[in-house]
N, C-alpha and C positions, 0 to 999 in steps of 0.2 A: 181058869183058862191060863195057858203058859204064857210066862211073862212075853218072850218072842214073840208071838200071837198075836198080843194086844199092840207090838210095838208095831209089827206088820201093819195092823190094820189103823191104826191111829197116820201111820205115815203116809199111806194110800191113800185114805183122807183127805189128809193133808193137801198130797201132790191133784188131786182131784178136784179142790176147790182153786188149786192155783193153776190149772190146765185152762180155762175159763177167759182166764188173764193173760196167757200166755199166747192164746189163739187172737186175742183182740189188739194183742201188740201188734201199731204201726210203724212205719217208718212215714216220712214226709219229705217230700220234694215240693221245695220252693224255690219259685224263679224268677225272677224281675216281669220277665213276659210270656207271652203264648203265641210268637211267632220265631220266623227264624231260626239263629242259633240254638235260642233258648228252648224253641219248639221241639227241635232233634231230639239236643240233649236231654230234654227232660221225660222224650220216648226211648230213647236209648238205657236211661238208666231205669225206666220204670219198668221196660221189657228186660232187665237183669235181674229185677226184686223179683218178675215173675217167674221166670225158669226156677227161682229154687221157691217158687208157690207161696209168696209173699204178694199179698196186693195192698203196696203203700198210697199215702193221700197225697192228691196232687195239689200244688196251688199258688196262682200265676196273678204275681201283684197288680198286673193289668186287668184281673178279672174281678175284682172284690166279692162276687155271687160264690166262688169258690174257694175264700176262706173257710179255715176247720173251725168246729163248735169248738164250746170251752169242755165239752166233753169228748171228741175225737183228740185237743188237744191232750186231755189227761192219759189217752191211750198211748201217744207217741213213744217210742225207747230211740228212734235215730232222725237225721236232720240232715239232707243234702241240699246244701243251697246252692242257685246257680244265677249268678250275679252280683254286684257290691250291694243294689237293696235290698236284696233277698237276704244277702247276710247280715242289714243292717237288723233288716226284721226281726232273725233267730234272737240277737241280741233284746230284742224293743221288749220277745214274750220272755217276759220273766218266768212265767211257768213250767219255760222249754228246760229243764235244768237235765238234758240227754245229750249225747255224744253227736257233735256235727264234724260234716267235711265241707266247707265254702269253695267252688268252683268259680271260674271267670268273674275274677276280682284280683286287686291287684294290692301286693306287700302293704302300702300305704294306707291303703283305705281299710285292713285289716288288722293293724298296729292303731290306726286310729280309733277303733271299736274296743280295742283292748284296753286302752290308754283309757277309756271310759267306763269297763266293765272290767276291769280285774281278775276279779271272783270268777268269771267264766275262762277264763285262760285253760284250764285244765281239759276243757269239754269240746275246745274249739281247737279243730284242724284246718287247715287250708292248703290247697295247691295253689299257686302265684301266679299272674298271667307273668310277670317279672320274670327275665332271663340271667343267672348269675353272670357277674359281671367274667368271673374266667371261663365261664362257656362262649361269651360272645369272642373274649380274646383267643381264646383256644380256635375255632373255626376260623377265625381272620389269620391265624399261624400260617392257614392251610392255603387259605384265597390268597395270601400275598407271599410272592419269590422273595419279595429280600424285609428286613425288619421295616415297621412304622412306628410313628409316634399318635399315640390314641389323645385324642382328646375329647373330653367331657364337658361342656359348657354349663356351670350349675349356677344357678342365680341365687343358692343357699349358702353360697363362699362367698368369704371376700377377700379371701387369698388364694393366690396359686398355691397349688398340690400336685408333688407327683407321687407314684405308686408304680412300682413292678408285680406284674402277674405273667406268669408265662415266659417269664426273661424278657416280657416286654415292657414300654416305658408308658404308664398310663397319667396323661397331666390332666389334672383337674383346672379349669379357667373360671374365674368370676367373670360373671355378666354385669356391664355395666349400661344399667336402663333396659337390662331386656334386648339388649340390640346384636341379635346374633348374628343376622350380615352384615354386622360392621367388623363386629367379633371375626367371621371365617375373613374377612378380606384384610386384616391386620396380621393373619399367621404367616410365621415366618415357611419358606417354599423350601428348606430344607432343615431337619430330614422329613423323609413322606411323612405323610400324615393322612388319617384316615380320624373320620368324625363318627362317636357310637353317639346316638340319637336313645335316650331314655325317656320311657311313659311318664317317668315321676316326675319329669322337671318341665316347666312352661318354655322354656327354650324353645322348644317344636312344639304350635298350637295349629291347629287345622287351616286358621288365617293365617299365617306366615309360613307356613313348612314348603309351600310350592316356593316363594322366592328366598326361602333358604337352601331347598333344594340348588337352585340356578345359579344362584351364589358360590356354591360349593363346587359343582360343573365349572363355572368358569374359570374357578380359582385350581381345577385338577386335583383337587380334592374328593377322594370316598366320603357316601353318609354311609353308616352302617345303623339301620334303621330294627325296628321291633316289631314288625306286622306285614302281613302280606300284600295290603294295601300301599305301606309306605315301599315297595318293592319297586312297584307296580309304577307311584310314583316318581323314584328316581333314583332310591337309593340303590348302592353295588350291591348289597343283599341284606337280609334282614333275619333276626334269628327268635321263632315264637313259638311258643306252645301248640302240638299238635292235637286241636279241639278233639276231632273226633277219637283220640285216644283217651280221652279225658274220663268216660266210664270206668276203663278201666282201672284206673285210680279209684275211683268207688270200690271195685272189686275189691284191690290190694288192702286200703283202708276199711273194710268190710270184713275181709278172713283173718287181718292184724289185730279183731276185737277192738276196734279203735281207737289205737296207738295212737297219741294225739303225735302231732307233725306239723311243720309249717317249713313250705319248702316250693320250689319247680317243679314243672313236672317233669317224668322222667324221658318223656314221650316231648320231642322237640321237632322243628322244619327250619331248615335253611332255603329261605326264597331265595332267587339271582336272579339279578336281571343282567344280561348276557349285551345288550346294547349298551347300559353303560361301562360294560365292564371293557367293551373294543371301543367304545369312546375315550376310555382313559390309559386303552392301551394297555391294560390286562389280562396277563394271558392264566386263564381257568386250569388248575390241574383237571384230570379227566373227570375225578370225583363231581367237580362242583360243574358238571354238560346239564345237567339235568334244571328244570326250571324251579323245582323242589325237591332238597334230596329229605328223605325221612331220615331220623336218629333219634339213636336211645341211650341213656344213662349217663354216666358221669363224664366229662364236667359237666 
């Protein structure tokens, strides 16, 4: 038989015994829950594994009946988690040694899995709920006519810090005791000053954000807050990731062969709230009429 022949048919074989395995490869979607957010999103992205005729395994930490065997898990090749325990999870199975992308979780608690797990650095991608800090200053360019002074309350200094982004003047402040209304009621009234409220720091806890809020009001002071809710509650506006683009992110990190990445996403919202913005006597460029404008990419 010609040598070509044999090789032909030895390779057919081959790819024929590995077609088998290649059909039984999953993908996995893990989510903290099965309501909600996490409900959408984990229909949204499992109806985009479908369109290209992929049926990956679902499985929602609130459900425990819906963990994968130890033999679904040896099928998996990808891993899209959605939530901080979901991603804690990816980490927990040592078995999982496949390419993931962690969804709605934040820089912190993603550095902090790392800080534990090393070795998996390579395999693990993330979008950030976290807003870079010159994309919040870049939009505040926009929302305020004349320059401010940004201040940051971290309770992880214990020195003043300042920073320029944007031509702007960013002071970082130690907290002293945790006491942010004493802290806004101590700054000096000129020049303006506008306050960025960040997820990472206990500065702003759900019990105290309302009379920090009112503290900041009295004092004519902006919050510039990270969610739509703190909008809602009182901040001039607020700058957060656009959930339901967040598939899409799956896509990109899907047809990139899983470029690993650790980053925002690209897909953002700027809420307003427009009452306090004529409470303070701030007049909106046209751009910022709208109660949410959508935006994409850099910063």
């Amino acid at each position: 038989m010609h040598r070509n022949s044999i090789c032909a048919r030895w390779l057919g074989g081959f790819l024929a015994c590995l077609a088998p395995l290649c059909l039984n490869a999953q993908p996995l979607i893990i989510s903290d829950g099965s309501h909600g957010i996490y409900e959408q999103l984990v229909k949204d992205v499992f109806e985009q594994y479908q369109e290209d005729g992929i049926e990956p395994i679902i499985y929602a930490l609130d459900q425990p009946h819906s963990a994968p065997s130890q033999h679904e898990l040896s099928l998996i090749d990808e891993v899209v988690s959605i939530g901080s325990g979901a991603m804690k999870a990816i980490f927990e199975y040592k078995s999982l040694e496949v390419p993931s992308l962690s969804l709605l979780t934040t820089k912190e608690s993603y550095l902090e899995q790392i800080a534990e797990n090393p070795r998996d650095a390579a395999l693990r991608s993330v979008i950030y709920l976290n807003q870079p800090l010159n994309r919040i200053v870049h939009v505040g360019k926009s929302v305020f006519e004349d320059p401010v002074e940004y201040i940051i309350f971290d309770n992880k200094r214990f020195q003043q810090q300042r920073d320029i982004i944007h031509q702007q003047v960013i002071t970082y402040k130690p907290l002293v005791d945790n006491t942010v209304i004493k802290a806004i009621r101590n700054l000096d009234s000129t020049p303006q000053k506008a306050i960025i409220a960040l997820p990472s720091h206990t500065a702003f806890t759900p019990i105290t954000i309302k009379n920090t809020l009112i503290s900041a009001y009295k004092a004519q002071i902006p919050i510039i807050g990270y969610s739509q809710s703190f909008t809602q509650a009182g901040a001039l506006f607020s700058v957060h990731s656009d959930v339901e683009r967040l598939p899409d992110e799956v896509r990109l990190w899907r047809e990139s062969r899983h470029r690993q990445s650790q980053r925002a996403s690209r897909y953002y919202i700027v809420s307003i709230n427009h009452q306090i913005a004529r409470s303070l006597d701030i007049e909106l460029a046209p751009k910022w009429q709208k109660e949410r404008v959508h935006l994409e990419g850099s910063p």
